[in-house]
N, C-alpha and C positions, 0 to 999 in steps of 0.2 A: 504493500500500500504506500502510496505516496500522498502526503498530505503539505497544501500549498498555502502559505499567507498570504490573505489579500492587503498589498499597501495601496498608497495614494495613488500610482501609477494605474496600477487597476480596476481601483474604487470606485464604482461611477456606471460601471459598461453592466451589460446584462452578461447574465451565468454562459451563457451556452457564446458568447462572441470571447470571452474571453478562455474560453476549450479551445474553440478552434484555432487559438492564438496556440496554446502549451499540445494540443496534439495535431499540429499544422499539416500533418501527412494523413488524417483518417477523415473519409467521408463524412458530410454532414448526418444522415444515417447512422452510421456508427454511432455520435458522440448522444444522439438521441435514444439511442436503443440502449446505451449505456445507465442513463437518467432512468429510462425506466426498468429495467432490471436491479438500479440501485446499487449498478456498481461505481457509479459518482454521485458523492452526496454532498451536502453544502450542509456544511456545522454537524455534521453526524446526519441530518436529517433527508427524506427520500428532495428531490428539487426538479423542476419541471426545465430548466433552462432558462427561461425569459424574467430570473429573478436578477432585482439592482447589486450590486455589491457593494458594502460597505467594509471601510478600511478596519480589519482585525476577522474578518468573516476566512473561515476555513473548509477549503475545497477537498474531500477526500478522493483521491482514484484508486479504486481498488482493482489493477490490471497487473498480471504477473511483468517483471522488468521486460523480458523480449517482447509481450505483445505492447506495451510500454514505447519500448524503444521503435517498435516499428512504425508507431502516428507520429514520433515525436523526433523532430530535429532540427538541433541548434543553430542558431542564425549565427553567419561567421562574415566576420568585417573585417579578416585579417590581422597580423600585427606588423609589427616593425622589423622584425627578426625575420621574415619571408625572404627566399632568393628574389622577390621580386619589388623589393625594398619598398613594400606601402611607404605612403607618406602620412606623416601624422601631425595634426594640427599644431603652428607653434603658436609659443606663448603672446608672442608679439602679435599675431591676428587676433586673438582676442582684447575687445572694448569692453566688457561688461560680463559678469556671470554671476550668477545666484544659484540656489539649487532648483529654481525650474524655468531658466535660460539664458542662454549665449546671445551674446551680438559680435561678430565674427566680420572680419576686412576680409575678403576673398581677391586674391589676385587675377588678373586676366588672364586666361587660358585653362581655368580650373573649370571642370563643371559644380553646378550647384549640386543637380542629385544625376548620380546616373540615368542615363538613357538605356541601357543595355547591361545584361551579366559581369562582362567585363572592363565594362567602364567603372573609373576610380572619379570620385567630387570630392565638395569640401565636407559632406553631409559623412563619410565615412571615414574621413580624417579626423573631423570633431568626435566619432563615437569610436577610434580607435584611442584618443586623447583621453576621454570620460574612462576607457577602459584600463588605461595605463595608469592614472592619476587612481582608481579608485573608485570613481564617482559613481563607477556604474560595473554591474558583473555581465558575464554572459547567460546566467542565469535570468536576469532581468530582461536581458534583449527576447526572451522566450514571447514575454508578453506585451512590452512595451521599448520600442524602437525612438531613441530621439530624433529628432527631424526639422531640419530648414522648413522654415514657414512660409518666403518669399524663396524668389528666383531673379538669377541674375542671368544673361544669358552669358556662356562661358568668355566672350574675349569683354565680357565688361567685370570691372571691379570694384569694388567696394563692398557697404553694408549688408551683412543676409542677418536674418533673424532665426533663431532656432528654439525650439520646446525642448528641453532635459528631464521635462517630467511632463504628464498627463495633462496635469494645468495649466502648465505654462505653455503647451502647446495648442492646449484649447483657446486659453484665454488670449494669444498673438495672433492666433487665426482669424478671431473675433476684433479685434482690431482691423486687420486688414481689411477684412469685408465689409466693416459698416466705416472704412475711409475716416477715423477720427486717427489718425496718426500721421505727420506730417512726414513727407519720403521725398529729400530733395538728391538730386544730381548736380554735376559739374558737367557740360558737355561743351569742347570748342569745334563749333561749326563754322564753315564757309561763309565768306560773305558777312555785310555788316549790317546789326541787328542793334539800333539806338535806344528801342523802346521797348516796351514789357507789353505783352502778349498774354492771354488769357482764351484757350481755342477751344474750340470742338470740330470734332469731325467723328469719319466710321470708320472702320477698319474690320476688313475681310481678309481670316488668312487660308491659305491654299495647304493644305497639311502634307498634299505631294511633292511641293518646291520648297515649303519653309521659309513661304515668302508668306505678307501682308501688303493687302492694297489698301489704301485710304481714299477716302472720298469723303468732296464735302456735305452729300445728299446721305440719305441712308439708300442700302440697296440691301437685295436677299442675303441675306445669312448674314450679313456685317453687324457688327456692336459699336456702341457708341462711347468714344472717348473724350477724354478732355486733359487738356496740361496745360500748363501757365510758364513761361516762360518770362527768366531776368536777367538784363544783359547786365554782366560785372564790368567787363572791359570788350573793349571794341576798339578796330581801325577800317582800312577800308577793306583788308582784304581777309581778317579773320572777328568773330564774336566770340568770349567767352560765356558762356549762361549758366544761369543758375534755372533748374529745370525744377516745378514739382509736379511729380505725378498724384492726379486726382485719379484716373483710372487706372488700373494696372493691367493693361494686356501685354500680347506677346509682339516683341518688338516695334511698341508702343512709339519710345522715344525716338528713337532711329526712322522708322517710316515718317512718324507726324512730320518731322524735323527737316526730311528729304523733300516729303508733297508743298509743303512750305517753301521750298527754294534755297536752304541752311540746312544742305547733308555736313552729320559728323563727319572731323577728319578721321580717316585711318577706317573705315567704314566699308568693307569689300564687298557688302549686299545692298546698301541702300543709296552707299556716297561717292563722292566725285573722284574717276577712276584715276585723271593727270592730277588731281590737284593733293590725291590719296599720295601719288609718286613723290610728288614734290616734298611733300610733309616728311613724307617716310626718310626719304634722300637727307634732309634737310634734322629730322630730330632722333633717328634712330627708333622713333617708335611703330612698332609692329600691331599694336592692336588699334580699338577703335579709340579715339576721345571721350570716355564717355564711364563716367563715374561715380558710384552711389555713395556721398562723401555725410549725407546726414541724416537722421532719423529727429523727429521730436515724439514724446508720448505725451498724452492728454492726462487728467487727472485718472487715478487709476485707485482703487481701492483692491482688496482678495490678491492676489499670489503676487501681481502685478505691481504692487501698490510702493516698492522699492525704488523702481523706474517713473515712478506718477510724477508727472512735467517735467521729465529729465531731457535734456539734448545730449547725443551722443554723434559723435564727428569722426569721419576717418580721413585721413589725410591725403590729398593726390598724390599716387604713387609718384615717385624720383625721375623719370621721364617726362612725366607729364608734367609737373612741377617747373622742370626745365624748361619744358618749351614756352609755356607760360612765360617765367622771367625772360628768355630771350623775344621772343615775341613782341615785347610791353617792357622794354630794357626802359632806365630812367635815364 
């Protein structure tokens, strides 16, 4: 018999979602015919599946070890000591942590979460990091996986937000959705841009190109965006801005930015292909301009309630940095 505590990370889900978390290999079936045979019970008692958990409630499974081991298998994120040398979060990307979340600097060319098996993000580098430090066993990944809350697309850098526990994953998701958290960029684009902007438009994206179209009409399938746009510094032949995304779609920034007439530099899907060269030739920088450098939180009471009105900044990476001071030299 194997008998499981429920913590905070658990506490909350119903009986039978959090089975299928600890026996991720066995039929929904199964885990039902289990319940009613009575060979899973909850606090000693017989339990239907659809009951709430609360933090200290105790799940019995009464399955011999191999039939055991056969639904059940561990989620593996790698360590450090691999011939394939994972990478694991450093200290210096981290801006902020609590015990239920990270705010993390992701560099250009990292992805946020996997797209595939064997792709590596920063979402597995931070729960290699919780697993080295401590913070978190492999026993716990059983049931509850931390997790980037936003996305950044891989050649842009900056701010991502992550959950390290149940609430604080809920409670940053909630945020995001109902848009009370302010999410500014740095982007220098083409061309010069004196005044502040405030847009909408729609955007359709094509899931076979990994392209998006914008348009300033709505059309079939399109969603409607909006960002605001402020210029820091300008000349005649480049703007820097300060970008906030009110909507968060996928490659929001970059399209809006391009159907506008001010594609990011260094932009190999949306921007100026000579003007890309020249930049490139010119500052050594290979990705796009284009940078998630602030976060504000609104007032925030329950888990959240640490970071309530806090501003948190990440710095332009040292390229970008550069071209900047050369750019706008005094």
């Amino acid at each position: 018999m194997k008998e499981i505590f429920v913590d905070r990370n658990e506490a909350g889900q119903r009986l039978d979602k959090l089975l299928g978390k600890i026996l991720n290999q066995a039929p929904q079936g199964f885990i039902y015919k289990m319940l009613r045979k009575k060979n899973i019970k909850l606090n000693e008692k017989r339990a239907e599946g659809k009951e709430l958990l609360a933090v200290g409630d105790r799940i019995q499974i009464y399955l011999s070890d191999e039939t055991f081991d056969k639904f059940h298998s561990d989620k593996c994120v790698g360590t450090a000591n691999q011939k394939s040398k994972l990478e694991v979060l450093k200290e210096s990307q981290i801006l902020y942590q609590d015990s239920n979340i990270m705010i993390l600097n992701k560099p250009a060319g990292v992805l946020s979460q996997k797209a595939k098996f064997s792709d590596d993000s920063i979402n597995e580098q931070m729960i290699r990091y919780l697993l080295e430090k401590g913070s978190l066993t492999r026993e716990q990944l059983n049931t509850f996986t931390p997790s980037v809350c936003n996305r950044l697309d891989r050649n842009t850098s900056g701010i991502i937000l992550a959950g390290i526990s149940l609430a604080g994953s809920q409670e940053l998701s909630r945020l995001l959705k109902d848009r009370s958290m302010g999410k500014y960029y740095q982007a220098l684009v083409l061309g010069k841009m004196a005044d502040a902007m405030k847009v909408t438009a729609y955007l359709k994206k094509d899931e076979k190109t990994n392209r998006v179209t914008v348009t300033e009409q709505p059309i079939d399938g399109a969603q409607r965006i909006e960002t605001h746009y402020y210029p820091l510094q300008w000349n005649s032949e480049y703007t820097l801005l300060e970008v906030k995304l009110i909507t968060g779609k996928s490659h929001q920034i970059r399209a809006h930015l391009a159907y506008l007439g001010y594609p990011i530099l260094g932009d190999a899907k949306y921007g100026n292909r000579e003007a890309n060269t020249r930049f490139r030739e010119r500052f050594g920088l290979q990705n796009q301009f284009l940078h998630a450098y602030r976060v504000v939180f609104p007032q925030l009471t329950g888990v959240l309630e640490p970071v309530s009105e806090q501003e948190f900044q990440a710095s332009l990476p040292r390229k970008m940095q550069q071209a900047v001071n050369d750019i706008w030299k005094p």
